[in-house]
C-alpha positions as CSV (number, residue, x, y, z in Angstrom):
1,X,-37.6,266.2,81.5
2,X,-36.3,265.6,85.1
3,X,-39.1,266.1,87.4
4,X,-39.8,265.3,91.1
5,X,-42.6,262.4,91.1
6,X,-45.5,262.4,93.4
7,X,-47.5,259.9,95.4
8,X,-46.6,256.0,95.1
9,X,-43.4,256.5,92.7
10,X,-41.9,258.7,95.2
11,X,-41.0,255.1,97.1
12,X,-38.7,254.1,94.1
13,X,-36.5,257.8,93.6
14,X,-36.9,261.1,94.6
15,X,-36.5,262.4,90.7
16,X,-37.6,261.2,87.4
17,X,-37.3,261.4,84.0
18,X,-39.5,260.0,81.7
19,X,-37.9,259.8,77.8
20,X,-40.4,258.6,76.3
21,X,-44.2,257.5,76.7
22,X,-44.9,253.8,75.6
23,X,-43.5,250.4,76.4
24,X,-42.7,247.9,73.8
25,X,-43.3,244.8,76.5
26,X,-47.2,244.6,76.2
27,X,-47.7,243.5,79.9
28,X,-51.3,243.0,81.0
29,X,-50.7,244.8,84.2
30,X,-49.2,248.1,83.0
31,X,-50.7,250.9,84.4
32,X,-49.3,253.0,81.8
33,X,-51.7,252.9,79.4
34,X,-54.7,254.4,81.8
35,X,-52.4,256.7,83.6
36,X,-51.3,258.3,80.4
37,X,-54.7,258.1,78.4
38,X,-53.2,256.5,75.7
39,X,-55.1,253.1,74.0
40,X,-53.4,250.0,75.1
41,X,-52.6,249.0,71.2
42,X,-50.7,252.1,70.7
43,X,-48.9,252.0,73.9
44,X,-46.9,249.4,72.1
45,X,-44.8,251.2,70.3
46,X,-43.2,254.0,72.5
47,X,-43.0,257.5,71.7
48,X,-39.5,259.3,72.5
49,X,-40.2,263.0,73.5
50,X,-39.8,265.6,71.2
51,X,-36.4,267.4,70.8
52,X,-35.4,264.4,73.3
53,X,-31.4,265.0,73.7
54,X,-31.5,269.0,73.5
55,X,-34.7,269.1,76.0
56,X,-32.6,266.4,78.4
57,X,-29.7,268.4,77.9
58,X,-31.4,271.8,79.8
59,X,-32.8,269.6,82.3
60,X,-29.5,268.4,83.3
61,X,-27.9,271.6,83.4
62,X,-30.5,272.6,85.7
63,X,-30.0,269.8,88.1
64,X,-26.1,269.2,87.7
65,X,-24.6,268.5,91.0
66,X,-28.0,267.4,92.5
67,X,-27.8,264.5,94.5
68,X,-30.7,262.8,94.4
69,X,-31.4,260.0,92.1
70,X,-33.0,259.9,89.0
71,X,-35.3,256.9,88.2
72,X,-35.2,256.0,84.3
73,X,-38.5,255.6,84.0
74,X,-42.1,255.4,85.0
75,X,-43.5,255.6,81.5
76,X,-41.2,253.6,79.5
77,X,-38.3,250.9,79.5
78,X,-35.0,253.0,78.6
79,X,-33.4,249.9,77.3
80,X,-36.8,248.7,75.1
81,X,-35.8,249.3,71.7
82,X,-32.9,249.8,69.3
83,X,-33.8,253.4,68.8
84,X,-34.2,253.9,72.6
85,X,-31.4,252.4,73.1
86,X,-29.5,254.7,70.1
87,X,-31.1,257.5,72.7
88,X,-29.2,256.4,75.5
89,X,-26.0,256.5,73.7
90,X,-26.6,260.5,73.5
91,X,-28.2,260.9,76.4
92,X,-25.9,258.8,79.3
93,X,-22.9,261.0,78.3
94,X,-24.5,264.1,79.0
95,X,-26.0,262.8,82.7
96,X,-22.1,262.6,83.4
97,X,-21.2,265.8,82.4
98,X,-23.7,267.1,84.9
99,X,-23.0,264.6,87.4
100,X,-26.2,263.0,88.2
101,X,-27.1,260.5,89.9
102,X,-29.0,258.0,88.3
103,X,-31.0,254.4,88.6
104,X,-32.2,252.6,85.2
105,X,-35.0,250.1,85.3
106,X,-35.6,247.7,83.1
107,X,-36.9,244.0,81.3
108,X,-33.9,244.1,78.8
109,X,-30.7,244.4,81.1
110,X,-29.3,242.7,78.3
111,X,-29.0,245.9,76.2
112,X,-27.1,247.9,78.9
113,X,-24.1,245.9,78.6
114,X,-22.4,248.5,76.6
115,X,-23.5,251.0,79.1
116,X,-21.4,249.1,81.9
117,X,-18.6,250.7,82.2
118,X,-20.2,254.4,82.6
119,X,-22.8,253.3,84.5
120,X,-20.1,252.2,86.9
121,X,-17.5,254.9,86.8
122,X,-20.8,256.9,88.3
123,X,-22.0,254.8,90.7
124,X,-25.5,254.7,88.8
125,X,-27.4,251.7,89.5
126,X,-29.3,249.3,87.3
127,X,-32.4,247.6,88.2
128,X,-34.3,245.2,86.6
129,X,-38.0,244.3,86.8
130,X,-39.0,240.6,87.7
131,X,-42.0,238.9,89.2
132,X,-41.9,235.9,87.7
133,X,-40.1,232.9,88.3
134,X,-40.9,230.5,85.1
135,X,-41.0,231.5,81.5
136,X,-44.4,229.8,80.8
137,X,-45.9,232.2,83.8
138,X,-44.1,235.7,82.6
139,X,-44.9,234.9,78.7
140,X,-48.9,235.2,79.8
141,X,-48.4,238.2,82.0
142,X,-45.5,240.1,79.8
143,X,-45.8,238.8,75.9
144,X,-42.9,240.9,74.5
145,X,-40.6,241.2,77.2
146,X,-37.4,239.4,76.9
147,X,-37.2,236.1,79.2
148,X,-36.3,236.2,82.6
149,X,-33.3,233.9,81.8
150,X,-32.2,237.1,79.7
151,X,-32.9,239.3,82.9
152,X,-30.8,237.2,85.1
153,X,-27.9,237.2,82.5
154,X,-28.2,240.7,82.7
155,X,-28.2,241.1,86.5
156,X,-24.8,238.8,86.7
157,X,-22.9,240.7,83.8
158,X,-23.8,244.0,85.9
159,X,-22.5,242.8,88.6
160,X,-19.5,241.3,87.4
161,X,-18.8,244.9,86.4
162,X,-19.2,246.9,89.8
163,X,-22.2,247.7,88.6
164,X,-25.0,248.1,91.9
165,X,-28.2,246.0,91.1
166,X,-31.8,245.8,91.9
167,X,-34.8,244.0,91.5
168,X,-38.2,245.4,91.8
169,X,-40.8,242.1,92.1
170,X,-43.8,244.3,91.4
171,X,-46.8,243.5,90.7
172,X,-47.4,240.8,92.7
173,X,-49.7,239.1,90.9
174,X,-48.9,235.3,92.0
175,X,-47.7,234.9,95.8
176,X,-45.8,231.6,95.2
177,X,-44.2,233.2,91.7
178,X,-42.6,236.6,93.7
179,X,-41.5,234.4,96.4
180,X,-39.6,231.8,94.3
181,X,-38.2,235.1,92.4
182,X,-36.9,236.7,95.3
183,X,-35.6,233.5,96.9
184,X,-33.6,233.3,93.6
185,X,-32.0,236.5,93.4
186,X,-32.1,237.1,96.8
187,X,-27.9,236.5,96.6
188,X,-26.5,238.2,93.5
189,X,-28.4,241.5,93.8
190,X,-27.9,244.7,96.3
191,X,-31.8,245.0,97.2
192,X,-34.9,243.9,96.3
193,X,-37.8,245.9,96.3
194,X,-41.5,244.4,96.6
195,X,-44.8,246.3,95.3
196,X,-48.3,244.6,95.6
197,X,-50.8,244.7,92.5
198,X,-53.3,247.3,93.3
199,X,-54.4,247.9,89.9
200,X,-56.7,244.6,89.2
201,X,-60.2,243.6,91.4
202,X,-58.4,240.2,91.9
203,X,-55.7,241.1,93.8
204,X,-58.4,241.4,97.0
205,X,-57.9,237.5,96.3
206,X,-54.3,237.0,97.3
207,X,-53.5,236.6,101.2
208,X,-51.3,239.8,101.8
209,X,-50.5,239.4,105.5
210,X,-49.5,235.8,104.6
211,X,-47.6,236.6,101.8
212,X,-45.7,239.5,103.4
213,X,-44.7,237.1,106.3
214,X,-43.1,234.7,104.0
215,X,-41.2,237.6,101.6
216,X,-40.0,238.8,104.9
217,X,-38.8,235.0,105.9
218,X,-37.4,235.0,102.6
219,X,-35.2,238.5,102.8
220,X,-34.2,238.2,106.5
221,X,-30.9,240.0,106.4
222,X,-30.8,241.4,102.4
223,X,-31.4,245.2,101.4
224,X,-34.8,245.1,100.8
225,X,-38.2,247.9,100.9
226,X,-41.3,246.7,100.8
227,X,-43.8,249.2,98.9
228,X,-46.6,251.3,101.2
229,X,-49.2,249.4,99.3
230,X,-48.4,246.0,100.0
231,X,-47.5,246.8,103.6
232,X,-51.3,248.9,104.1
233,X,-52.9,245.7,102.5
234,X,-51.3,243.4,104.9
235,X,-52.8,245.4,107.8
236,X,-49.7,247.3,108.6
237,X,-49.2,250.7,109.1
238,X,-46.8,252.0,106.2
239,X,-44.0,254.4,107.5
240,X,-44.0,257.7,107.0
């Protein structure tokens, strides 16, 4: 269940853990879909592994104590639907037992309010997906995610309980969208990190050097990381 990831992901946490395949949000970007083979209507509905709590429960036993973090989740959103959510309940518990170290990202921060106060009393972080700045804009690009409204709701009641927040503004899809994004959470989140769209023909469209410039304007002293992508597209030599 808890696995070291390879290639790009490795940017966003050194371990993974992937509860389920499938993503209930429907965006038109997803990668998931080809990545896991699976037809785009079915990825839809997500698909918890089988034997989910005993299987995570062996995992963590093998990696109790390990400090590295844990990214919650490159195939899924943990907090998508009631049942994953009903998941969670059973599975959180036992990541503190084994005291790992853990990062959640999300659409629905909305849902982890009840997972607060352990989330806290571990130092696990929450992060929260967002690369769109108006509702009309995110409602073409992610049809059932929840608003972003919702999201920043989510961000403030996080913080508001010590709990350490992130925003990942990936894809880039529209330059002007990402920037007005991250000037508006540049302030009430602990980093933003920035991924380019690499998964669309049209994205040789958008000015990178240009755009990287200006998200770099934007950030000036804030925790951020710009993605090896974005950074090779703008003519940059990505760091090692």
């Amino acid at each position: 269940m808890i696995y070291e990831p390879k290639g790009r992901a490795l940017e966003y946490a050194p371990l993974a853990c992937n509860l389920a395949v499938g993503c209930v949000h429907g965006c038109r970007y997803c990668y998931g879909p080809g990545a896991f083979r699976v037809p785009r209507a079915d990825w839809t509905v997500p698909l918890p592994k089988n034997d989910l709590v005993k299987r995570f429960a062996r995992s963590a036993e093998r990696f109790a104590g390990d400090p590295r973090e844990i990214l919650f989740s490159f195939a899924t959103d943990p907090f998508g639907t009631f049942e994953q959510v009903r998941d969670l309940r059973e599975i959180l518990p036992i990541a503190e037992t084994h005291r790992l170290r853990l990062t959640i990202l999300t659409k629905n921060p909305m849902a982890a309010e009840e997972f607060l106060p352990i989330m806290h009393r571990n130092g696990w972080r929450l992060g929260v997906s967002l690369c769109w700045h108006t509702e009309a804009a995110m409602g073409e690009w992610e049809p059932g995610a929840p608003s972003i409204a919702s999201r920043l709701v989510g961000l403030d009641l996080a913080r508001r309980a010590g709990v350490q927040t992130w925003v990942s503004v990936e894809p880039v899809i529209d330059p002007r969208e990402a920037l007005l994004t991250i000037e508006a959470v540049r302030d009430i989140v602990d980093e933003i990190k920035v991924g380019a769209w690499n998964h669309d023909r049209r994205a040789k469209e958008i000015n990178w050097r240009s755009f990287l410039a200006l998200a770099r304007s934007a950030l000036r002293d804030r925790p951020h990381m710009f993605k090896r992508d974005l950074l090779e597209l703008a003519g940059e030599e990505a760091p090692r």
